[in-house]
C-alpha positions as CSV (number, residue, x, y, z in Angstrom):
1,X,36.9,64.9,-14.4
2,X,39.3,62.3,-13.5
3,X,42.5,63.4,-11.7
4,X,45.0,61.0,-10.2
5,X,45.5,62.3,-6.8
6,X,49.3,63.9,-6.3
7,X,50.8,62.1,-3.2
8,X,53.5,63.2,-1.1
9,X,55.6,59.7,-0.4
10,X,55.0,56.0,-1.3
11,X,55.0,52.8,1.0
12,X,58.3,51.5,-0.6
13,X,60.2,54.0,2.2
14,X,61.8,52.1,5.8
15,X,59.5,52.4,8.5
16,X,60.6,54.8,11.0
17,X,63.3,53.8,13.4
18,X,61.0,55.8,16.2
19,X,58.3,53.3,15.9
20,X,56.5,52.5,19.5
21,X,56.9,49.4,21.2
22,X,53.8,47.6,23.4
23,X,55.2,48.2,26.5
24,X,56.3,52.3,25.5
25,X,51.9,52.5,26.0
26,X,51.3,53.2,29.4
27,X,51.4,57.1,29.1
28,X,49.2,57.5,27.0
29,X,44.9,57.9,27.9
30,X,43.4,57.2,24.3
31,X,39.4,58.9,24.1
32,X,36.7,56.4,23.2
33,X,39.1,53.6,23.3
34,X,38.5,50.9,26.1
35,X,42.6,51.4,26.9
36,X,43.6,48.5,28.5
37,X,42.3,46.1,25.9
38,X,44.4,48.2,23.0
39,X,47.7,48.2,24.8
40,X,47.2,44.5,24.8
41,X,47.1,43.8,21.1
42,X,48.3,48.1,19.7
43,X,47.0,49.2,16.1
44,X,49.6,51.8,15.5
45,X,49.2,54.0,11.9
46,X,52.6,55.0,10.9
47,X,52.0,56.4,7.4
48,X,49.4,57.0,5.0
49,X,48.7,57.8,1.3
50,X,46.0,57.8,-0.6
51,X,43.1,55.8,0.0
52,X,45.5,53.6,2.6
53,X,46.7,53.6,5.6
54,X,50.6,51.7,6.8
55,X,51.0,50.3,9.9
56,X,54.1,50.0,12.3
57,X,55.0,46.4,11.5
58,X,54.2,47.5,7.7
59,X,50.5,46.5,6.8
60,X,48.7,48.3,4.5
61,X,44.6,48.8,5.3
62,X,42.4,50.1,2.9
63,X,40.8,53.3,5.2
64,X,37.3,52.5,5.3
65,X,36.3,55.2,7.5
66,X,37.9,58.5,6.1
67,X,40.4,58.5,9.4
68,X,37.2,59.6,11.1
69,X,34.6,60.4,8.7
70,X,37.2,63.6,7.9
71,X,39.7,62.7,4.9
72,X,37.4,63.3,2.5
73,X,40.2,63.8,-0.7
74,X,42.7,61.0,0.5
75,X,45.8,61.1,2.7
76,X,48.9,63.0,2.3
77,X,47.8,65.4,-0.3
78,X,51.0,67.2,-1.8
79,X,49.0,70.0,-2.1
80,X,47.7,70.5,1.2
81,X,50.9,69.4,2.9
82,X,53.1,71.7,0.4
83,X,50.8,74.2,1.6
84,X,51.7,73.7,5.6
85,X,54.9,73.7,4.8
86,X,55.2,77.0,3.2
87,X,52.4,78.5,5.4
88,X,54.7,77.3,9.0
89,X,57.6,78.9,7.3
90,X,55.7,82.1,7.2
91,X,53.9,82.8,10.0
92,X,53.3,80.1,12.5
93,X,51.1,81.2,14.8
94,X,48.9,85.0,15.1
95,X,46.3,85.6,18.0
96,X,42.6,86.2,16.5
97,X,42.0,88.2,19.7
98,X,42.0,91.9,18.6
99,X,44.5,90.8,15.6
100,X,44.4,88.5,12.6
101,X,46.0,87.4,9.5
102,X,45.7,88.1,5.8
103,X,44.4,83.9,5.0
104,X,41.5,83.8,8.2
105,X,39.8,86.5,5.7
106,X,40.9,85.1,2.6
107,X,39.3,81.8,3.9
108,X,36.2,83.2,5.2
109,X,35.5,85.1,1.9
110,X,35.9,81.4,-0.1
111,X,33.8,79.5,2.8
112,X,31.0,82.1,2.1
113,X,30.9,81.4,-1.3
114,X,30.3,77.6,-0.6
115,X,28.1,78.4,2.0
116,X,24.3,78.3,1.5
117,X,22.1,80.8,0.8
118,X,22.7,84.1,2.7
119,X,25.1,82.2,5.1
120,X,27.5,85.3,5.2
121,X,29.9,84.9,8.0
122,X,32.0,82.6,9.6
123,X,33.4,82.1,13.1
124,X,36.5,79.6,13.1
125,X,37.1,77.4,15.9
126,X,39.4,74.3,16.3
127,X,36.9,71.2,16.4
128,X,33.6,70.1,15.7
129,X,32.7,69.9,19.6
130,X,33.7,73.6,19.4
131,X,31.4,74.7,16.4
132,X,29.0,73.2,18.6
133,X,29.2,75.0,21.4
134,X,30.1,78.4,19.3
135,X,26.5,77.7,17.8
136,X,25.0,77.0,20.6
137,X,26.4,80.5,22.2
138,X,25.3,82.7,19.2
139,X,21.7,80.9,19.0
140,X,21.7,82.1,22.4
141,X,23.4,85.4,22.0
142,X,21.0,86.2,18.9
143,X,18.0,85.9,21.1
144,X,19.5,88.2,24.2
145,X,20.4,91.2,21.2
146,X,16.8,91.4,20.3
147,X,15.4,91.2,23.7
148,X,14.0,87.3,23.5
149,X,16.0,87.1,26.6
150,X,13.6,84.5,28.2
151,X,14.5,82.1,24.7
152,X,17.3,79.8,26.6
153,X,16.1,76.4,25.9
154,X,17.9,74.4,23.2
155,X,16.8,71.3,21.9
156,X,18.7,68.8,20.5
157,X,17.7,64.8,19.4
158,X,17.9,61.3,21.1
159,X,21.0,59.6,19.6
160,X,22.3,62.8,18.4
161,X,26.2,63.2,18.7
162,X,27.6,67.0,18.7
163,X,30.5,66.8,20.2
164,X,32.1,66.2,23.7
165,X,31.9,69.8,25.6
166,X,29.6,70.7,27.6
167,X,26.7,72.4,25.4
168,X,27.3,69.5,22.5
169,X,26.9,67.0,24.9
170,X,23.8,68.2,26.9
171,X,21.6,68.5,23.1
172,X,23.4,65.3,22.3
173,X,21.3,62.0,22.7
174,X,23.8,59.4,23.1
175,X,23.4,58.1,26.9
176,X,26.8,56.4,27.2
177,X,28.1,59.7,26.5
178,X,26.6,61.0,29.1
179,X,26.4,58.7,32.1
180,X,30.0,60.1,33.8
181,X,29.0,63.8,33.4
182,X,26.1,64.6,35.4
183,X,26.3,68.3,35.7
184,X,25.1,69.0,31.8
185,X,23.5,71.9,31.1
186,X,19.5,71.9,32.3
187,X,17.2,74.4,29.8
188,X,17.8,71.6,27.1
189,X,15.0,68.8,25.7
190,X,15.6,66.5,23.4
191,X,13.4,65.5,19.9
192,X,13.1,61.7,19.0
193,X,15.3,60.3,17.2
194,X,14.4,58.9,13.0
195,X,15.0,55.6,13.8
196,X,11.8,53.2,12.7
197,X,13.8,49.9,12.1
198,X,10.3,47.7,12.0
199,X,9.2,50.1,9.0
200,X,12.5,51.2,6.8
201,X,14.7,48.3,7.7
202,X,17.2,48.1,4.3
203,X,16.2,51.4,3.1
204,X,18.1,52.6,0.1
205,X,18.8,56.8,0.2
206,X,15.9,58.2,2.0
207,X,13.2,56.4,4.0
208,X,9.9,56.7,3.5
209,X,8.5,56.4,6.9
210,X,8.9,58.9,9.8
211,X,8.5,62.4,8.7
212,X,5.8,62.8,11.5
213,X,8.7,62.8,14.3
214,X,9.3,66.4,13.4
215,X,6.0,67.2,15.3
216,X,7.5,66.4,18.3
217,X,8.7,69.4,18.3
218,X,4.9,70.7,19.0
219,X,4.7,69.0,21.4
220,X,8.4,70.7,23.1
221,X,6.9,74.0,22.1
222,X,3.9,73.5,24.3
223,X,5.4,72.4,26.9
224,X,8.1,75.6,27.4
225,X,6.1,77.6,25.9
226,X,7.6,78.6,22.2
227,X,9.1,82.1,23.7
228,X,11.2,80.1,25.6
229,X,12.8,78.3,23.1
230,X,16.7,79.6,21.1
231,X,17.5,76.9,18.7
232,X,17.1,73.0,17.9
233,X,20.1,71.3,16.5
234,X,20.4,68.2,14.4
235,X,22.3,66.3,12.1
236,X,21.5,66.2,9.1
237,X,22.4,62.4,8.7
238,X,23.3,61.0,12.1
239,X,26.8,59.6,12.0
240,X,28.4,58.9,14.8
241,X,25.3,57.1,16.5
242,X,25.8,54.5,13.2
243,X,24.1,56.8,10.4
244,X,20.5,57.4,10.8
245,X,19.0,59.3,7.4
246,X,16.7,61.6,7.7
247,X,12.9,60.0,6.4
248,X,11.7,62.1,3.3
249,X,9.9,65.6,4.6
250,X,11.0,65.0,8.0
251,X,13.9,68.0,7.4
252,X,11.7,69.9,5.7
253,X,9.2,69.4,8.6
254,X,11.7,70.9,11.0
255,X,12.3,73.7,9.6
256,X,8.8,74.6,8.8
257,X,8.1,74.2,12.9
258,X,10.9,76.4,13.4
259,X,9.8,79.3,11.0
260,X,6.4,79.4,12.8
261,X,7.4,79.5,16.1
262,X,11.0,81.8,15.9
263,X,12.9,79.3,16.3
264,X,16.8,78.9,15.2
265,X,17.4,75.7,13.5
266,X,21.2,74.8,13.3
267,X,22.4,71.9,11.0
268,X,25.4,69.9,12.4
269,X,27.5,69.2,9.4
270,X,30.4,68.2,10.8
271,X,30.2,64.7,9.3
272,X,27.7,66.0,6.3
273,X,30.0,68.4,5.0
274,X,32.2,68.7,2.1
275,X,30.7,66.2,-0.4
276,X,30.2,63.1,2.0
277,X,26.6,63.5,0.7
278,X,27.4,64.2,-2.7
279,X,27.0,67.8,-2.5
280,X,29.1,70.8,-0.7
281,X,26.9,70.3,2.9
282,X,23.3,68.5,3.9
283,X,21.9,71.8,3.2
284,X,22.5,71.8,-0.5
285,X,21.3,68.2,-0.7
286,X,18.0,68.4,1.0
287,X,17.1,72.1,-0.3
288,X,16.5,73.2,3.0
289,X,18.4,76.5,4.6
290,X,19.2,76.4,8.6
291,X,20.0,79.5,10.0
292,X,23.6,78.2,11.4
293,X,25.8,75.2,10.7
294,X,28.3,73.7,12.2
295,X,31.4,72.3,9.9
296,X,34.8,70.8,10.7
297,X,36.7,67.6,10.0
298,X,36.8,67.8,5.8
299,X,37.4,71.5,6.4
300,X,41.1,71.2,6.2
301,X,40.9,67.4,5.0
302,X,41.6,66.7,8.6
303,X,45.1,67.7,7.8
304,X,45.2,70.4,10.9
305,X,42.8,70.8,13.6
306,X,39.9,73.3,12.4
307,X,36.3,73.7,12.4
308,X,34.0,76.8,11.8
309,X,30.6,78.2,11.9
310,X,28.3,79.2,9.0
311,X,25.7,82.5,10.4
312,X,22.9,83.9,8.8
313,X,23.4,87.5,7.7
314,X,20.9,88.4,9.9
315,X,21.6,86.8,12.8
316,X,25.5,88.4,12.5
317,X,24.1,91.8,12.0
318,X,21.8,91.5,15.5
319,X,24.4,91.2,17.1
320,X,26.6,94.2,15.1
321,X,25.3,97.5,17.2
322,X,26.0,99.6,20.1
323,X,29.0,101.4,20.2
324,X,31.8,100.1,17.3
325,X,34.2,99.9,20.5
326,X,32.4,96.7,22.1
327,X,33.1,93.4,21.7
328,X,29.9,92.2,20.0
329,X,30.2,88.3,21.3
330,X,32.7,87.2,24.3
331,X,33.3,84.1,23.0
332,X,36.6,83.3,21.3
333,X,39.8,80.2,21.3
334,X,43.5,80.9,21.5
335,X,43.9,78.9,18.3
336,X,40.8,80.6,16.4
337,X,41.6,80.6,12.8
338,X,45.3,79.6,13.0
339,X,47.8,79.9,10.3
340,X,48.5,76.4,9.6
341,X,44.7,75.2,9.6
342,X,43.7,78.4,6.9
343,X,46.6,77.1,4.7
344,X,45.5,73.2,4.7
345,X,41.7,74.7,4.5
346,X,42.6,76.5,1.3
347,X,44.6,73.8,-0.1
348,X,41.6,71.3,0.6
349,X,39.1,73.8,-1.2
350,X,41.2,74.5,-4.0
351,X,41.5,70.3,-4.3
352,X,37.4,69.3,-3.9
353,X,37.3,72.5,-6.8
354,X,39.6,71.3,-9.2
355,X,39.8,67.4,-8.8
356,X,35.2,67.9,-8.9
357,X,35.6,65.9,-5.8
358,X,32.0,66.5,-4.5
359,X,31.0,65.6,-8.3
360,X,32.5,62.5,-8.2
361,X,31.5,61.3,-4.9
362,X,27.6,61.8,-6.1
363,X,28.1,60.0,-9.4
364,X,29.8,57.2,-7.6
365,X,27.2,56.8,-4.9
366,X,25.3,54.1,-6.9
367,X,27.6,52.0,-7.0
368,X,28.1,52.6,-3.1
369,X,24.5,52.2,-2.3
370,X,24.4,48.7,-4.8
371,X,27.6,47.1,-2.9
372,X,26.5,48.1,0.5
373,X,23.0,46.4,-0.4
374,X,24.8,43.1,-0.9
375,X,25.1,42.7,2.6
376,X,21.0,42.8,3.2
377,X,20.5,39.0,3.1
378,X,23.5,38.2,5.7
379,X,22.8,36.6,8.5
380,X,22.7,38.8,11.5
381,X,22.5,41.4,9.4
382,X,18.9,43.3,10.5
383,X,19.8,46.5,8.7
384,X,21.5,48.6,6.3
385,X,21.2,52.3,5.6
386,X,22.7,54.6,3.5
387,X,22.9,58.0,2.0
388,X,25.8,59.7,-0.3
389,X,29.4,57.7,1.2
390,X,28.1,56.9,4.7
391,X,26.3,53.3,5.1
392,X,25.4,52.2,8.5
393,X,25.1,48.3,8.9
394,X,23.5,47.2,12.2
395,X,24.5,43.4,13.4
396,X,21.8,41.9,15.7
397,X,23.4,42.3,19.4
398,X,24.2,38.8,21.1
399,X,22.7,38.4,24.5
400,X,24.5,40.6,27.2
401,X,27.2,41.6,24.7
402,X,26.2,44.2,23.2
403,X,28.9,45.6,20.8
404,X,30.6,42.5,21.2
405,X,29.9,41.3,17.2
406,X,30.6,44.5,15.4
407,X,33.8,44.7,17.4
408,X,34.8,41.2,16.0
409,X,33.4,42.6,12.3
410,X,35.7,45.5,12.8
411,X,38.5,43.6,13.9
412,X,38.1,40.9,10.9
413,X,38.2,43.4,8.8
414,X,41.6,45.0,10.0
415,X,43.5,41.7,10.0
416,X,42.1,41.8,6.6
417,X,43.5,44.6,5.7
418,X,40.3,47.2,5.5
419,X,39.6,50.0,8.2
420,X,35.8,50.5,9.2
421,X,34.5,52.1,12.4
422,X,31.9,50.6,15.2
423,X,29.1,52.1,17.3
424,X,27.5,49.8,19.5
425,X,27.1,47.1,16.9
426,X,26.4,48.9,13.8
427,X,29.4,48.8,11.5
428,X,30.1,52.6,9.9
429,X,31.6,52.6,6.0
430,X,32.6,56.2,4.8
431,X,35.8,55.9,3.1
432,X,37.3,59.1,1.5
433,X,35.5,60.2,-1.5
434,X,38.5,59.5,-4.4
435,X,38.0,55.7,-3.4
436,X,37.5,54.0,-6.7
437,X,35.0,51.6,-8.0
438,X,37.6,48.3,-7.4
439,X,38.0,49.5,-3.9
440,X,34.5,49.7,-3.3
441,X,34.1,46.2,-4.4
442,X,37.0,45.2,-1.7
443,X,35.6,47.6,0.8
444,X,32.3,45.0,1.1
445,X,33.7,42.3,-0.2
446,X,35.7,42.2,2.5
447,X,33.4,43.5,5.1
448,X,30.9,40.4,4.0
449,X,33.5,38.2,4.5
450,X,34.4,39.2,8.0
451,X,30.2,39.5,9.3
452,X,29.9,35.6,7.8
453,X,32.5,34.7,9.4
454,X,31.4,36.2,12.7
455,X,28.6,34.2,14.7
């Protein structure tokens, strides 16, 4: 089906009068931004529609990047906004804390219907990094109900990103993360990670080699013991550590290890989810079913803050018994299913639904995986991976500057008018799903031109 997005304004309006200048910076503390480098040369995003960004002083960018990896069915929906709108008019605020709203249920009922397998129930939360931690809590909460108590480890994998609390980022694998926070939780371990770039260097989908890393797992069971051990968490695709796909049977693997040893086995599909892989979540692409799953970002189209958990019927009902008085989990957020964030989440379902937005992001991802391939022979250039509409492509790191060459890739880029991201030095693409096939073609075109003229 081919739908021609509604949008809710066009570029042709005056920028706003409230625009920010330079020195109007200082109060802000931007996160994961090296702060006193941006206030010297700002990137301010004034408006967007579409597949693009605008700019303060009126540039247009081609988003590259989804916002971050999140607007997966374009900016400014009319839909979803018209939705907000309506929905803040209404009711702008109820507390999920012995109380609720008509849409949490309403939204929970559709998510389970998405939802894989007998994925029944859903706990709402406001971020990924809080799905995370919510998971993290149940896995462990799970065990205590049917008197694993001594099950407290959690294992999470090297380069792994789940967030920035304190439970994602003791299972997540990303030192730099880590370095300023040394009080992390201690009954975690940590899984390699999939990357083998001597043996699936310029893979295209799936690599071939690497399924054996699951094992290490085995090898984590014997040395806590496998009674010891509530959950392991992974991405499906690693994103945020610059897109790391799963080798073929290495999932599969997992969650084979898992089922032997009682073992929870939550998928991270924060980034995953909502057709970036060409299907509704990771799970539904690979076949395989974890027991809970973490989703946020294109939840709501990243229109209002909201993320959620997917649990197991099972796992839900352990914890449903005692007296009907009781509070079954002590675990909860002030903004838990909010008004505004059900409305957008709605809206964005009813939109992947009717515009077949998952559909058409899995019969464009051909032509994604063919463009991004064009980069292979670049110099500099010593990988490129893809899966569905993420492609990682990792720049060789110059002597004692690491990060410094995808930085001046990303930055090439912007001045031409194209948004990626950068990790280290591998340059992220994951643009929003409606991007067409001409866009594609800019989106690396572009991108080629700004690593050749990099040195």
């Amino acid at each position: 089906m081919s739908v021609v997005p509604k949008l809710v304004h066009t570029f042709s309006e005056t920028p706003s009068s409230e625009a920010v200048a330079p020195n109007d910076l200082d109060a802000y503390w931007l996160p994961f931004t090296a702060n006193r480098q941006f206030k010297r040369a700002p990137r301010l995003l004034q408006a967007a529609e579409g597949m693009y960004y605008r700019t303060t002083d009126g540039r247009r960018l081609l988003d590259g990047s989804a916002g971050l990896w999140a607007v997966n069915a374009g900016h400014c929906r009319r839909q979803i906004v018209e939705a907000v709108q309506r929905q803040v008019a209404e009711l702008d605020y109820a507390t999920a804390f012995q109380m609720s709203h008509p849409k949490t249920f309403l939204l929970a009922s559709r998510l389970r219907e998405l939802l894989p397998g007998d994925m029944d129930h859903v706990f709402f939360t406001n971020s990924g990094s809080e799905s995370v931690d919510t998971a993290l809590k149940i896995a462990l909460a799970y065990h205590q109900a049917r008197g694993d108590t001594e099950r407290t480890i959690l294992v999470g994998r090297q380069r792994g990103y789940h967030g920035v609390n304190f439970g994602g980022l003791s299972v997540g694998g990303i030192a730099a993360n880590q370095r300023q926070f040394p009080n992390l939780l201690t009954a975690v371990d940590h899984l390699p990670d999939t990357h083998l770039p001597d043996r699936n260097a310029f893979s295209r989908g799936q690599p071939e080699h690497g399924a054996e890393r699951a094992d290490a797992l085995l090898e984590i069971i014997g040395r806590h013991g496998a009674e010891r051990i509530a959950a392991v968490i992974v991405e499906p695709v690693a994103g945020s550590t610059g897109v790391l796909v799963p080798p073929i049977g290495y999932l599969e693997r997992l969650r084979a290890h898992c089922d032997d040893h009682g073992i929870l086995l939550i998928f991270d599909e924060v980034i995953c989810g909502f057709g970036r892989l060409g299907a509704a979540f990771a799970a539904d692409r690979f076949g395989i079913q974890p027991d809970l799953m973490t989703i946020a970002k294109g939840l709501t189209n990243a229109t209002v803050p909201m993320g959620a958990v997917g649990v197991r019927k099972p796992i839900h009902d352990a914890l449903m018994t005692g007296p009907e008085s009781i509070i079954e989990l002590f675990h909860g957020y002030t903004y838990s299913g909010h008004p505004l964030a059900c409305a957008a989440a709605l809206a964005t379902l009813d939109l992947y639904r009717d515009e077949e937005i998952f559909e058409g992001a899995a019969a464009k991802a051909p032509l994604f995986e063919e463009a991004a391939h064009t980069l292979d022979s670049l110099e500099h250039v010593v990988d490129v991976r893809n899966l569905g509409f993420m492609v990682g492509v990792e720049l060789q790191s110059r002597e004692g500057a690491p990060g410094e060459r995808a930085r001046e890739v990303f930055m090439r880029c912007y001045e031409a008018g194209v948004l990626v991201r950068y990790t280290q030095d591998t340059i992220a693409v994951s643009p929003p799903l409606i991007i067409s096939g001409a866009e594609i073609e800019l989106l690396f075109a572009t991108l080629r031109s700004a690593i050749e003229a990099t040195d």
